[in-house]
C-alpha positions, 0 to 999 in steps of 0.5 A: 419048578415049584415056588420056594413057600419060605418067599412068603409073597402074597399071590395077588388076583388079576382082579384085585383092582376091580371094585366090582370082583373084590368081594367075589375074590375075597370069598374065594380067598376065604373058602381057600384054607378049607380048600387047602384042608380037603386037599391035605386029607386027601393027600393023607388018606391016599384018596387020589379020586378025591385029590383029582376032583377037588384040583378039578374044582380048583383048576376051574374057580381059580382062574375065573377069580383071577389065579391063574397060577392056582389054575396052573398047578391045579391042572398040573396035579389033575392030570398027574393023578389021573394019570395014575401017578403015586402020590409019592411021586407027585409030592412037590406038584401037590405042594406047590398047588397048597403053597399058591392057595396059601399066598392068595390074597384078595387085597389090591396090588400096592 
């Protein structure tokens, strides 16, 4: 079931307490807006090969950064794109992956 994106609430990494993953997880958090980016044109230019190797990408950063809900979702849009799913068809799984890079955080849990 996708996440509703108006919760806002900032997705924090298994990591973000350990000192010595911070500044790793706050670069992976900061390549994500590109990320992000890359993913939407793919989206919008129908380019489903790119789509499948950029989730491909992420599905295997994401968890060694401690997102595993990215890693989730990232999975889920691989396998429906290479399963050779309309994008039309896998709109709210493509959504959902943008909505949880968009909510990463690299700050610490409060």
């Amino acid at each position: 079931m996708p996440t509703d994106p108006s919760t806002g609430a900032p997705l924090i990494s298994e990591f973000a307490d350990d000192p010595d993953m911070l500044e790793l997880v706050e670069m992976f958090v900061g390549e994500l807006p590109q990320r992000v980016a890359d993913i939407q044109q793919a989206v919008d230019t129908s380019d489903k090969a790119t789509l499948a190797r950029l989730s491909h990408q992420l599905k295997g950063s994401a968890g060694g950064y401690g997102f595993t809900p990215i890693t989730n979702a990232a999975a889920d849009v691989e396998k429906l794109v290479k399963a050779d799913k309309q994008l039309q068809d896998i709109e709210a799984e493509i959504a959902e992956l943008l909505t949880l890079c968009r909510r990463a955080s690299s700050q610490p849990k409060a």
